[in-house]
MINUKOL-265646 format. One record per atom (N, C-alpha, C, O): x negated, y, z negated. Coordinates in steps of 0.02 Angstrom, whole numbers, padded with zeros to 5 digits, always signed. Each point is the difference from the previous one (the first is absolute). Layout:
residues N
XYZ...
END
This chain:
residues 89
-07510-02663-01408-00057+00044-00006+00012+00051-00054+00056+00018-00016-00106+00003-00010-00013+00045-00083-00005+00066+00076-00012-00002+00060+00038+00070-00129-00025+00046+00003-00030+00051-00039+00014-00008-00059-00047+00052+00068-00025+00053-00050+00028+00051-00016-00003+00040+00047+00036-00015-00102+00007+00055-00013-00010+00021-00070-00013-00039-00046+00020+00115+00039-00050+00022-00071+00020+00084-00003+00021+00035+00046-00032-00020-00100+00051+00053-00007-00052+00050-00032-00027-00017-00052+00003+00106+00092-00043+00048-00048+00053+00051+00006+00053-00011+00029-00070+00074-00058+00029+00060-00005-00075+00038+00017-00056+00001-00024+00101+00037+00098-00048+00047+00013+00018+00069+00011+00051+00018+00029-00082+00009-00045+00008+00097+00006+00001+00009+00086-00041+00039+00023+00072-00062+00010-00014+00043+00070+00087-00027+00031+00035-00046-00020-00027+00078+00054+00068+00007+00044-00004-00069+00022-00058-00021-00002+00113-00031+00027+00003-00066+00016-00008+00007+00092-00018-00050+00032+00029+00097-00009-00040+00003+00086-00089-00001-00023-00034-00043+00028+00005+00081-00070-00066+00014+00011-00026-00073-00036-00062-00001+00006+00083-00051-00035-00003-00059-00052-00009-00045+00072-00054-00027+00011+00115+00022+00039+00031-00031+00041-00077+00042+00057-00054-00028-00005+00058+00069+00037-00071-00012+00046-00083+00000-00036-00055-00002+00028+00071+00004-00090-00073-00006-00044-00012-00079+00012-00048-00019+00033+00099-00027-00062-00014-00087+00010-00001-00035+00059-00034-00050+00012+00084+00088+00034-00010-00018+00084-00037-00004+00041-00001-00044+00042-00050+00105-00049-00054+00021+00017-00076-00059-00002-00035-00008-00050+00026-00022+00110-00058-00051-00012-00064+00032-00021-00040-00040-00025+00019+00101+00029-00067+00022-00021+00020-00005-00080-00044+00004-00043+00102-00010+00028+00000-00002-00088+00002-00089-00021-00005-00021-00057+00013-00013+00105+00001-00061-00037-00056-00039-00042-00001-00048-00037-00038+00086+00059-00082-00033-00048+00026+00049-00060-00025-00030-00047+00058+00084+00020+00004+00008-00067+00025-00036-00028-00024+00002-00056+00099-00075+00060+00026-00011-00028+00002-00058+00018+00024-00030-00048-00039-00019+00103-00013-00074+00050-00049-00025-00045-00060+00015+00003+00086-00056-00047-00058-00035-00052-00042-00048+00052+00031-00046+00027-00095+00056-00015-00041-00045-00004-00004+00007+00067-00012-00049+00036+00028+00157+00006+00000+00003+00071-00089+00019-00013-00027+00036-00042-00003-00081+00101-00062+00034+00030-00002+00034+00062-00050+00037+00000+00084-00034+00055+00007+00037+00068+00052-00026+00021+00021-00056-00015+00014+00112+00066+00033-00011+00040+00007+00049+00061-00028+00054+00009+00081-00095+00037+00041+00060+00040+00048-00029+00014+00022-00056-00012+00010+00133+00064+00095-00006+00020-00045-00035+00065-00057+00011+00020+00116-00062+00004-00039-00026+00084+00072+00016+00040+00005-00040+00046+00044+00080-00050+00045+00032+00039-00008+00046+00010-00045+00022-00035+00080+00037+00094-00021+00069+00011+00033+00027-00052-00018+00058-00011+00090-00095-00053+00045+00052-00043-00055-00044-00060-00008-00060+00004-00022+00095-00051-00013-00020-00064+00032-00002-00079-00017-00014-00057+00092+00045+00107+00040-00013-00060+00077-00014+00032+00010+00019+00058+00036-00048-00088+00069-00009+00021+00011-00088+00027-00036-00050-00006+00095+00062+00034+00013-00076+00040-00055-00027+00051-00018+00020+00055+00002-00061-00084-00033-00047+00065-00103+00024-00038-00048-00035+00018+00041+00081-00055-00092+00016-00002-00028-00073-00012+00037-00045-00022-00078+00038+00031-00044-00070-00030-00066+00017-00027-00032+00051+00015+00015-00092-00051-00083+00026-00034-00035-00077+00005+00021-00058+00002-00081+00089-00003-00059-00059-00006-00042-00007-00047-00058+00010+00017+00067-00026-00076-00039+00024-00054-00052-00048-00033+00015-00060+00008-00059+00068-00036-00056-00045-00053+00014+00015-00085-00019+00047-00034+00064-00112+00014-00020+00026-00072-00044-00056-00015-00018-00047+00036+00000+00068-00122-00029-00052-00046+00005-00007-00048+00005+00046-00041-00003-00124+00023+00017-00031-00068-00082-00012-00007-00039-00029+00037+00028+00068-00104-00071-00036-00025-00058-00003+00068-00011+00052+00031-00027-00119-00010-00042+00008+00046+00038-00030+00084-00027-00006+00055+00081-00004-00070+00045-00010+00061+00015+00071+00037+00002+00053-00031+00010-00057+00103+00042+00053+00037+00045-00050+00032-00003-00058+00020+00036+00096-00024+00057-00040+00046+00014+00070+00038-00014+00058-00015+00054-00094+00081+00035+00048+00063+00066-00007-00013+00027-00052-00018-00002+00101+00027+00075+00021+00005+00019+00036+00059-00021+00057+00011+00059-00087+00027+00066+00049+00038+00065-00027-00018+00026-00055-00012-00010+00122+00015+00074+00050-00014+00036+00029+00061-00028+00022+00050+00070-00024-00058+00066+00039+00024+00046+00016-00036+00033-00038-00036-00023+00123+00045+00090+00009-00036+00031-00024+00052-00008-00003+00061+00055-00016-00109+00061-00049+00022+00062+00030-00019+00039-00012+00045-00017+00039-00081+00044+00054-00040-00023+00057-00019-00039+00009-00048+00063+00034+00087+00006+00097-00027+00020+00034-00008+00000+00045+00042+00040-00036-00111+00058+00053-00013-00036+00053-00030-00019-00003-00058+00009+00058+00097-00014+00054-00041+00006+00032-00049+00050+00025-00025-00105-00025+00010+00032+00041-00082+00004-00060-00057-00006+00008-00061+00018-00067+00094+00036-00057-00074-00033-00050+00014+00000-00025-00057-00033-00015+00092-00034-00057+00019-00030-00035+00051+00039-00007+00047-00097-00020-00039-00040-00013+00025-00014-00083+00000-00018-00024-00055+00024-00032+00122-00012-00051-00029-00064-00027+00050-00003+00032+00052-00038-00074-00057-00058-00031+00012+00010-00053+00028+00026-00037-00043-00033-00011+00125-00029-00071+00004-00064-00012+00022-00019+00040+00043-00009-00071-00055-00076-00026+00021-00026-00068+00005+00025-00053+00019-00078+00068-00039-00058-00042-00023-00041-00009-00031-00048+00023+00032+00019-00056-00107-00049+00031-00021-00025-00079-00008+00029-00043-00033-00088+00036+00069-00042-00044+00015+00027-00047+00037-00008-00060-00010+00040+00084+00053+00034-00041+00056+00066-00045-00042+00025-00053+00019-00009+00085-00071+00048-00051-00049+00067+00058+00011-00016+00056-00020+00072-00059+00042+00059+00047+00023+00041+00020-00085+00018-00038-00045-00015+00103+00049+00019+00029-00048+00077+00060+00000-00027+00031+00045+00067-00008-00052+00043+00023+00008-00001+00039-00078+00046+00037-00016
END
């Protein structure tokens, strides 16, 4: 399995970077091709949150669920799901 990573320089302290991207009300700023979602756990962030989300390619939506699966604070964050019922890691 591929992964993503990508490299900016930002002006803010690496805790406020680290709960700015964590944060699911921020993932429609940066979730290419997010149209809605939510957390469907009582924690919406950390070990174990899951999301239910709608993105879109063009005139497609597809469904996605997620779970973190890995949470090291401060340093990384990892994802398993589903996005269109096709399993993604």
């Amino acid at each position: 399995m591929g992964s993503a990573q990508g490299r900016i320089q930002v002006d803010a302290q690496p805790w406020a970077v680290w709960r700015w991207v964590t944060d699911p009300s921020h993932f429609p700023d940066f979730v290419e091709g997010w149209v809605d979602g939510r957390a469907v756990t009582p924690n919406a962030t950390g070990p174990g949150a899951a999301y239910d989300w709608t993105g879109a390619v063009g005139p497609l939506r597809l469904r996605v669920h997620e779970r973190v699966i890995e949470w090291r604070e401060g340093e990384r964050v990892a994802y398993a799901g589903t996005l269109a019922r096709v399993p993604f890691r």
